[in-house]
C-alpha positions as CSV (number, residue, x, y, z in Angstrom):
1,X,0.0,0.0,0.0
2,X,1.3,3.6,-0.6
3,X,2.8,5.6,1.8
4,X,1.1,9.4,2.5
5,X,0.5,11.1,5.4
6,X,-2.5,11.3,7.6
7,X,-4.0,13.8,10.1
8,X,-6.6,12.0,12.3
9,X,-8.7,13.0,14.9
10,X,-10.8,12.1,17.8
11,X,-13.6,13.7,19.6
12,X,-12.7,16.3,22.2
13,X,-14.9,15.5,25.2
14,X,-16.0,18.1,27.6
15,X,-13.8,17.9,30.6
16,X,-16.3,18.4,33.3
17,X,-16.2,14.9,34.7
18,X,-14.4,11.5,34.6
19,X,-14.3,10.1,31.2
20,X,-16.8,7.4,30.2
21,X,-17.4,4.9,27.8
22,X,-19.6,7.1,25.3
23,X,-16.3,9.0,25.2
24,X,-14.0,6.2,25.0
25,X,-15.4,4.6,22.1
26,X,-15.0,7.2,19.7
27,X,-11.7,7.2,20.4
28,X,-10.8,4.0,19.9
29,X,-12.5,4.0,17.0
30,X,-10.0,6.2,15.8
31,X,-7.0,4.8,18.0
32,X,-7.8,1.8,16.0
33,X,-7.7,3.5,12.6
34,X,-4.3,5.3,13.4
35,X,-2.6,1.4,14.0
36,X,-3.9,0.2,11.2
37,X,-2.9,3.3,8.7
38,X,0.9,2.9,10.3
39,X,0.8,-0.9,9.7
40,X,0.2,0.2,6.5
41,X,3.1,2.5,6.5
42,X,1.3,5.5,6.7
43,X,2.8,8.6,8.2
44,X,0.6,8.8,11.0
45,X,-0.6,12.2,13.4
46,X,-3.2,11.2,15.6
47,X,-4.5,14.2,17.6
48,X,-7.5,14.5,20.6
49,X,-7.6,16.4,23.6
50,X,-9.9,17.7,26.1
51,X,-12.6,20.5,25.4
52,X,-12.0,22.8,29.0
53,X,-15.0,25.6,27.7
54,X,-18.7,25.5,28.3
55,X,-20.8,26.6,30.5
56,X,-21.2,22.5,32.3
57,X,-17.8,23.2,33.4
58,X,-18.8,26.3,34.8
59,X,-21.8,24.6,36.7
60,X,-20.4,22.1,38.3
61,X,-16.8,24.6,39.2
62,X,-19.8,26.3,41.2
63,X,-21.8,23.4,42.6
64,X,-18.4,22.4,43.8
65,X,-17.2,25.6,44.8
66,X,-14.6,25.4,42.8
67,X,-12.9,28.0,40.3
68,X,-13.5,26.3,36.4
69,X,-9.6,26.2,36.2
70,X,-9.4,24.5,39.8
71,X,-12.1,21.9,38.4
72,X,-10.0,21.4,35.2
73,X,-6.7,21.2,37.0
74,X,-7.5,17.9,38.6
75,X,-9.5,16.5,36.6
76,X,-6.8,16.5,33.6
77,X,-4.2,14.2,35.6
78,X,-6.9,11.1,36.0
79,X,-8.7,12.0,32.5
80,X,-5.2,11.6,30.6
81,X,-4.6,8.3,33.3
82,X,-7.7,6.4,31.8
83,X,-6.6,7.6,28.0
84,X,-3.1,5.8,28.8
85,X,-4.6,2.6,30.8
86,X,-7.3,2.1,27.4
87,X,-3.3,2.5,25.7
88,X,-4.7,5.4,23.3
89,X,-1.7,5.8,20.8
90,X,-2.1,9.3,20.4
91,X,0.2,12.2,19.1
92,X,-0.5,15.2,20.3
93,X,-3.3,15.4,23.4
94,X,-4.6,18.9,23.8
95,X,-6.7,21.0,25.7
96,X,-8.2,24.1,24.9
97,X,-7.1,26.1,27.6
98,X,-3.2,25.2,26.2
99,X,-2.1,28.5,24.9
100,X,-1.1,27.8,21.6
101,X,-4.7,27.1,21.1
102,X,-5.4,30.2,22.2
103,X,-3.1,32.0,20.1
104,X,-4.0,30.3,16.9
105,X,-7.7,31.0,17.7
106,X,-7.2,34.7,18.3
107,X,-5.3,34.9,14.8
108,X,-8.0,33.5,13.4
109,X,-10.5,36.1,14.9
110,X,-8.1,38.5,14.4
111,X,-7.9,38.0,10.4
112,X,-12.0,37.5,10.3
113,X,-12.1,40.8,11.6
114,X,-9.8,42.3,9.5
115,X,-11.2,40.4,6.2
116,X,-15.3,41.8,7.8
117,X,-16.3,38.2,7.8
118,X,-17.4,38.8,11.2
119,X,-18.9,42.5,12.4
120,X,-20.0,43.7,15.4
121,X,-24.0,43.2,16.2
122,X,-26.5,44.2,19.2
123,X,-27.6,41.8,20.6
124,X,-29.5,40.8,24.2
125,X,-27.4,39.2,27.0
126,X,-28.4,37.7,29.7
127,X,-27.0,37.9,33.8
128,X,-27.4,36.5,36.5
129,X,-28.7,39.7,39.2
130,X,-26.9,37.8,41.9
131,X,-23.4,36.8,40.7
132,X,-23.5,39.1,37.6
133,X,-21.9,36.2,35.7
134,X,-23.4,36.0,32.3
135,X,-25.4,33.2,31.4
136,X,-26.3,31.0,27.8
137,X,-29.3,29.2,27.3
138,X,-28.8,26.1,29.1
139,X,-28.2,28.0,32.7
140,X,-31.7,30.2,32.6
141,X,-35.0,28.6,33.4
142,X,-38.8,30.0,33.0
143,X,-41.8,29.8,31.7
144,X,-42.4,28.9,28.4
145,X,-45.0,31.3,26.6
146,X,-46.4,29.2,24.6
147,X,-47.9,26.6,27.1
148,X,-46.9,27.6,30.5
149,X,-44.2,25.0,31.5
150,X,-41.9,25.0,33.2
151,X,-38.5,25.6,30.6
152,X,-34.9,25.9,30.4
153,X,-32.9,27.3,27.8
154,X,-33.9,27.8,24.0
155,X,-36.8,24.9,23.7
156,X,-39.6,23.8,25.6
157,X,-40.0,20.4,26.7
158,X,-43.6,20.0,26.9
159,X,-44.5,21.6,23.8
160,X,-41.3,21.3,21.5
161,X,-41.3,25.0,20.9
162,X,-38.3,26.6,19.7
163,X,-37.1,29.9,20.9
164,X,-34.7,32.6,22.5
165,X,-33.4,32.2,26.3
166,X,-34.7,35.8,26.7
167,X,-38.4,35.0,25.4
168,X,-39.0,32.5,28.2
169,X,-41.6,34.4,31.3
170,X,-40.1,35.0,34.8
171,X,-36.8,33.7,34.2
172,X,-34.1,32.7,36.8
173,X,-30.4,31.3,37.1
174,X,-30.8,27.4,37.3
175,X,-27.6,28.0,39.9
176,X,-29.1,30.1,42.2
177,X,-32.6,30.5,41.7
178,X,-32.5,34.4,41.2
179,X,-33.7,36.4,38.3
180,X,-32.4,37.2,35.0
181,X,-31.5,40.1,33.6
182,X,-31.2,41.3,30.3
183,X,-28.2,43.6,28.5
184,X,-28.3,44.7,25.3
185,X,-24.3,44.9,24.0
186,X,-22.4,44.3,20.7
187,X,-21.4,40.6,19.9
188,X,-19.2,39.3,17.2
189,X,-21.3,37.8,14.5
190,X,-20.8,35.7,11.1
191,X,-21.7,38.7,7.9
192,X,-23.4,36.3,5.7
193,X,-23.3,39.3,2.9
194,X,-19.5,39.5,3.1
195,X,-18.8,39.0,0.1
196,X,-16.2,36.1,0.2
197,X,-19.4,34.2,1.8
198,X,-21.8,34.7,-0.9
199,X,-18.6,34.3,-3.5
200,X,-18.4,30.2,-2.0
201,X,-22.3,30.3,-1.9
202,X,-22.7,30.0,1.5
203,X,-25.7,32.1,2.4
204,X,-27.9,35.2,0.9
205,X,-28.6,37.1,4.2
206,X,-27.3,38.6,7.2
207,X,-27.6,36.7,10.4
């Protein structure tokens, strides 16, 4: 079989608790790919790591009473222990809070910016009034409009209905149980009319 090299990855699974199977077997999946392609003589560079953003991380830092990187810190050690026990042959293990990774995605920003792939839009974010931490979807809880149950985050339950965290009635932090509020402030967004978009045929509209 031909020689050529090969870049192959594996899932990146949150690392806001000990690993489990679900995220095992996606790696070995691939763990078993990479032996086989350098059996075959294959130049082989097998890279996963471990995805340290989210706002899960954040909940359970708090829960715990823990600072996020405090959580992260020792979980890493026993995560990358059951990676090496399971005998993982990867490359290169990252984790998103390494800063080359943060340098390479700030360079990236940095040249959509320049290039006005992404611009600046208002939009409405949304706080918690007792830690002033600001909170996505998935950490505000109310009452959905449409059928009066209780919801959390962008879709109700009970009725399926899709919408926006700040639509939801008498919302509150699913930490702490106090009320929202709401801040309108300028967010990077995607320009679907740049023109380099359309160009590729991307998308017709600003979003």
């Amino acid at each position: 079989m031909t020689s050529k090299n090969k870049i192959i990855y594996a899932a990146w699974p949150y690392q806001s608790s000990i690993l489990g199977v679900h995220n095992l077997i996606p790696m070995m999946r691939a763990d078993a790919y990479a032996r086989f392609s350098r059996i075959c003589k294959s130049k082989v560079t097998f890279i996963t790591g471990f995805d340290e953003l989210g706002s899960r991380t954040e909940k359970i830092a708090k829960n715990l009473k823990l600072r996020p990187i405090e959580l992260l810190e020792k979980l890493y050690p026993a995560n990358k222990d059951c990676l090496d026990k399971f005998s993982i042959s990867y490359d290169v293990l990252g984790r998103t809070s390494d800063k080359y990774h943060y340098d390479f995605v700030m360079s990236v920003i940095e040249e959509l910016i320049e290039n006005k792939t992404i611009i600046q839009k208002e939009d409405t974010i949304s706080y918690c009034t007792s830690s002033n931490n600001e909170l996505v979807g998935s950490m505000i809880k109310g009452t959905c409009k449409n059928c009066g149950s209780v919801a959390i985050g962008d879709q109700c339950k009970s009725c399926n209905l899709l919408m926006t965290h700040n639509s939801l009635l008498h919302s509150k932090c699913t930490t702490c149980n106090n009320e929202v509020k709401f801040i309108k402030k300028n967010s990077w967004v995607l320009d679907l009319n740049n023109k380099s978009i359309k160009k590729n045929g991307h998308a017709s509209q600003s979003s």
